[in-house]
C-alpha positions, 0 to 999 in steps of 0.5 A: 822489920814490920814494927819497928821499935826505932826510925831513923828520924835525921841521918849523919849527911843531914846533921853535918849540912845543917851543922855546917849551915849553923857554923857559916851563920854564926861566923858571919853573926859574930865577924870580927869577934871572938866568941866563946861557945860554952856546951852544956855537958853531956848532951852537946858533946858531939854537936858542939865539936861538929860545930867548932870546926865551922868556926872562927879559929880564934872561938874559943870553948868552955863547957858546965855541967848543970844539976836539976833538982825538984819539980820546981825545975830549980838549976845549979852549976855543977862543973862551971867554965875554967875561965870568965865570961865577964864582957864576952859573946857568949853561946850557950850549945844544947843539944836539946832545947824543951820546956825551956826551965833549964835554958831560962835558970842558965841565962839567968846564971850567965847574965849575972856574970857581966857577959858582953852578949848570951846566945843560944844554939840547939841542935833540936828544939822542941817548942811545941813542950815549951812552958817558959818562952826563951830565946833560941838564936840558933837551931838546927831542927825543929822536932816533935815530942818522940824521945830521940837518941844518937848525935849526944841524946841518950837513954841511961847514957847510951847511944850519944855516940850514933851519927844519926838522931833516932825516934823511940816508937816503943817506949815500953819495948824500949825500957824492957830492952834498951840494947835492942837498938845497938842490936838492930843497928849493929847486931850486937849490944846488951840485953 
């Protein structure tokens, strides 16, 4: 292809090292304590799954689902964990980390729960987007401003699924057509 609309930006192999690094850093971090990963739906589905396998088996995992409303960038829990946070290790998984807005209401919301300690691991960060500095404790990449897909990043639900992270190079091609990368990868897919 002579103009790609889409690039292979971190394969599968690259993914499973770096989540396995993640794992072995956060299991020496919090030796000796059990941790509780809480993913925030949808997006860090995959990663997190990838990632609790390099865990201590006494970690345990809740997830949450966060609604966004406004330009004000206001958040709200819409599926809270099933069980406390009060006086644990918490760690907050993303698959993605931008502005910072979300990231920064959600530590707010879990600090008035009396956690023992909040932390966060992302797969991507995108610092150079960020408009409120928060902390990220743990990262796996470090990307730029193309839109990604694949390893949990979507476009209209589509493509978390992938084993590798992909850039959209043609946005405009892209939303005219976003079964054209199932189609190049796959050689099927909608229309």
């Amino acid at each position: 292809m002579t103009n790609p609309l889409f690039v292979e930006v971190v394969g599968e192999e690259e993914l499973t090292e770096r989540v396995a690094q993640l794992g072995a850093e956060i299991r020496q971090d919090y030796e000796g304590r059990e941790p509780v990963l809480v993913g925030v739906l949808n997006g860090s589905v995959p990663f997190m799954a990838d990632l609790f396998r390099h865990l201590d088996p006494t970690t345990e995992s809740e997830f949450l689902s966060l609604t966004r409303f406004g330009e004000e960038g206001r958040v709200s829990i819409a599926l809270d964990t099933l069980e406390p946070i009060e006086g644990r290790d918490v760690l907050i998984v993303e698959d993605i980390v931008d502005t910072g807005l979300t990231l920064a209401s959600l530590r707010r919301i879990l600090d008035t729960r009396n956690p023992s300690s909040v932390a966060v691991v992302t797969l991507l960060d995108k610092t150079n987007r960020r408009i409120v500095e928060v902390d990220v404790e743990y990262r796996g990449f470090e990307v730029g401003d193309e839109f990604l897909v694949g390893y949990g990043l979507d476009w209209d639900g589509r493509y978390r699924n992938l084993r590798s992270l992909y850039a959209v190079l043609d946005m405009g091609a892209f939303r005219e057509d976003p079964g054209s990368l199932a189609r190049e990868l796959f050689g099927t897919g909608l229309r």
